[in-house]
Structure formats: structure tokens, C-alpha cells
N, C-alpha and C positions, 0 to 999 in steps of 0.2 A: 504494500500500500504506500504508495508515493503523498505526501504533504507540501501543502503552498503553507509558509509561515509568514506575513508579512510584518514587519516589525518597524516603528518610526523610531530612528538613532540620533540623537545631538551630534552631529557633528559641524564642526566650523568651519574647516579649510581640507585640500585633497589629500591631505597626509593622513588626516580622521579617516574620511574616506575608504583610501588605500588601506589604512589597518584595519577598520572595521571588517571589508571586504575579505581579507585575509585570518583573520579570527573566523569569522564563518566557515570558509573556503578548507581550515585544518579540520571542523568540525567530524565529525565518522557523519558516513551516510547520506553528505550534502553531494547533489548532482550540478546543481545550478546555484547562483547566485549571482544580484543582478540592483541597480539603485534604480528605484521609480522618484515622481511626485517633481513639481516642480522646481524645488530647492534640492532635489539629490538626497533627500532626507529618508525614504523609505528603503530598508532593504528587504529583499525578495529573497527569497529560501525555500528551493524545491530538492526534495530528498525521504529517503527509506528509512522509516523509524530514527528521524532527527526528535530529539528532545528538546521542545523549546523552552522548556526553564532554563535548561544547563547552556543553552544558545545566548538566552538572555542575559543570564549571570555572567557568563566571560564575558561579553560586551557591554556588562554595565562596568565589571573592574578595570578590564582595558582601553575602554574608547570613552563611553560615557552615559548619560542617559538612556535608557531603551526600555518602549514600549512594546506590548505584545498588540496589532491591531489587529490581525484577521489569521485565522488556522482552517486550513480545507483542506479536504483529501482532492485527489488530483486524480481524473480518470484516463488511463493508459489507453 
């Protein structure tokens, strides 16, 4: 079962960005990842049995704020 996790992250500048990106990216089980929204603010998270507390929790200690907005399953 594949998951859309879409999460709103604080970030400032593209080095936020860049890390945040990279924190997910090491995550187990992430296929995709990907910035929506018009400020670059959203990040996108498609992947198999991703955990999104433990997604959110490393990207709240390393980057910075992060919101959970939207969790769907994805049809293959």
C-alpha cells in the first residue's frame, strides 16, 4: 500500500529546502518526494509503509516546523 503524506515545512531559504528534501529522501520506504504550494512550502511524500510521525519528528529537529496536512493511500 503506497501513501501521499503531504506535510507544510518552515523553511526560509534553499538550503532549508535542500535539507529538508534530503531528510525525507534517507527516510526507508520513500519513492518520491517532491515541494508543492506556492512559497515551496509543502513537501510531498509518496512511499510503502512510511511513518509519518517519525517523518515529522526528524524534520521538526533538523529543519524546523512541520505540519502533518493531508495522509492518502495512493492507488497503483
Amino acid at each position: 500500500m503506497k501513501q501521499k503524506i503531504v506535510m507544510k515545512v518552515h523553511m526560509n531559504c534553499q538550503k532549508c529546502r535542500t535539507k529538508a528534501l534530503k531528510v525525507v529522501a534517507a527516510a526507508s520506504g520513500v519513492n518520491y518526494v517532491g515541494l508543492e504550494g506556492e512559497e515551496k512550502d509543502k513537501l510531498v511524500v509518496i512511499g510503502d509503509e512510511v511513518d509519518p510521525v517519525k517523518l515529522t519528528n526528524s524534520l521538526r529537529k533538523k529543519v524546523g516546523h512541520t505540519d502533518i496536512i493531508s495522509l492518502a493511500e495512493v492507488k497503483v
